[in-house]
C-alpha positions, 0 to 999 in steps of 0.5 A: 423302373427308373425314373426320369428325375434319375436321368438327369440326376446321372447326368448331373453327378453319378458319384452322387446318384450312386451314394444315395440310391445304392449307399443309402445316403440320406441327402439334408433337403435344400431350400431350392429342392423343397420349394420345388415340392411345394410347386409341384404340390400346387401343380398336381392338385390344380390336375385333379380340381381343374376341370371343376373350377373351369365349370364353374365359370360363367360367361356373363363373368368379366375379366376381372370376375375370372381372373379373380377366381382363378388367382383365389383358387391358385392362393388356396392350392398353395396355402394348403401346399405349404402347410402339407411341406411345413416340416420339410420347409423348416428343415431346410432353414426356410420360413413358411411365409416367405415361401408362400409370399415368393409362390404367390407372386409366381402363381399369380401369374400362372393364374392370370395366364390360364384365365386369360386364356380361358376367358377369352375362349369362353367368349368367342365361343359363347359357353360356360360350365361343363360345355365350356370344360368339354370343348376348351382346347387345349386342355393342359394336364399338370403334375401328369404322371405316365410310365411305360413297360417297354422303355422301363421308365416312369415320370410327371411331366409339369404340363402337358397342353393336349390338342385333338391329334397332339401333345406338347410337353412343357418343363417349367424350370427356375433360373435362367436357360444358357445364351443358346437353347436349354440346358442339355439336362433338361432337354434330355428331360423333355426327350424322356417326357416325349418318348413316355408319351409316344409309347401311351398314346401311339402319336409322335411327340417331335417337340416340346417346351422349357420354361425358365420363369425366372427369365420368363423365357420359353425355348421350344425343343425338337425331339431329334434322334440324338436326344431319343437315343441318349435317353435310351442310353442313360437308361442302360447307363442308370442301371449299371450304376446300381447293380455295380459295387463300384463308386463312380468318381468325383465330379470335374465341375467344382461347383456341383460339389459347392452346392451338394449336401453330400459333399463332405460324405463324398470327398472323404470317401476320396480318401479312402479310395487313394489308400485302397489303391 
């Protein structure tokens, strides 16, 4: 079964993607890929522990009283996040508590948005505990795990917001989203996400969310027949690529190579091939 991080991976660089999946090379972790493992981290554990926090609360509690409990319970999730990546995380130079102080900042505000959002609907609808969990709407799955026999496709979806008779996937990305739009890579990966939970839950997913926090900008994507079709096209294309014996070539964008930790594995192998021809 392949996945959707396998997509994008293809989209980005084939070359690379054929060297590690089907030559066996071992890329060194990066600092931006490590971090993003810890986030996840966060994420997948906040999934499985929500509903428990959210019964918890009480509606005699005030704003402050409930957002302290949630950035409380978020600072907990992540310090144990990074204790569980502290290997990966000196491997890639990095400094546990730096990466910590860096999250905490981001999850704060992660934190204070769902509060907010769960206070005031307590409020309204006057109910706490195990009532108010049963009937907030939406309820929003992180770290959601879903795959699919039909397409062959597996992936974890950062957050899904689900609503009686909707689902709305939301990517959250680092950096910042180009002058128009996403990125196209991660609006094939939203696509993927729709078209995984379509075949689960038998409902149209026709939109979805990239969040670039950085630039604290979400960009709300149609899932169009183009993109449905393009998903369904890299997924052919992934699996050519790893029955075949035949090493793609090198990546026209330069800079992708700059970044690449199998850069120099990839560019001597360059030479092999010119002496081969």
């Amino acid at each position: 079964m392949v996945s959707v991080t396998t997509l994008t991976s293809y989209l980005y660089c084939p070359r690379k993607l054929f060297l590690e999946r089907v030559e066996g090379y071992v890329e060194i972790p990066r600092g931006v890929l490590v971090k993003g493992a810890v986030k996840h981290r966060v994420f997948d554990e906040l999934t499985s522990s929500e509903e428990q926090l959210i019964s918890s609360l009480k509606k005699s509690f005030d704003w402050d009283t409930t957002f302290e409990q949630y950035k409380s319970y978020f600072s907990r999730i992540l310090r144990r996040a990074v204790l569980k990546s502290a290997k990966q995380i000196k491997m890639a130079q990095l400094n546990p508590m730096a990466v910590f102080n860096e999250f905490q900042l981001f999850f704060s505000k992660e934190a204070e948005t769902r509060a907010r959002y769960v206070f005031d609907f307590m409020q309204k609808n006057k109910i706490d505990g195990s009532e108010l969990w049963s009937q907030l709407v939406p309820k929003i799955k992180s770290e959601y795990k879903v795959s699919s026999q039909v397409l062959d496709l597996s992936g974890k979806i950062d957050r899904v917001e689900v609503y009686p008779e909707q689902l709305i996937p939301i990517e959250i990305k680092s950096g910042n989203p180009p002058r128009e739009g996403a990125w196209e890579n991660h609006k094939v990966q939203l696509a993927a996400y729709a078209l995984l939970l379509e075949d689960k839950f038998g409902i149209k997913v026709s939109e979805g969310v990239i969040h670039y926090v950085d630039a604290n900008q979400k960009i709300d994507v149609s899932i169009n027949p183009f993109l449905r079709e393009q998903v369904k096209e890299l997924i052919k294309n992934v699996k050519l690529l790893f029955k075949s014996r035949k090493i793609p070539p090198i990546a026209e964008n330069k800079n992708k190579c700059a970044v690449c930790g199998l850069r120099k594995k990839c560019h001597s192998l360059v030479t092999d091939e010119k002496q081969n021809i």
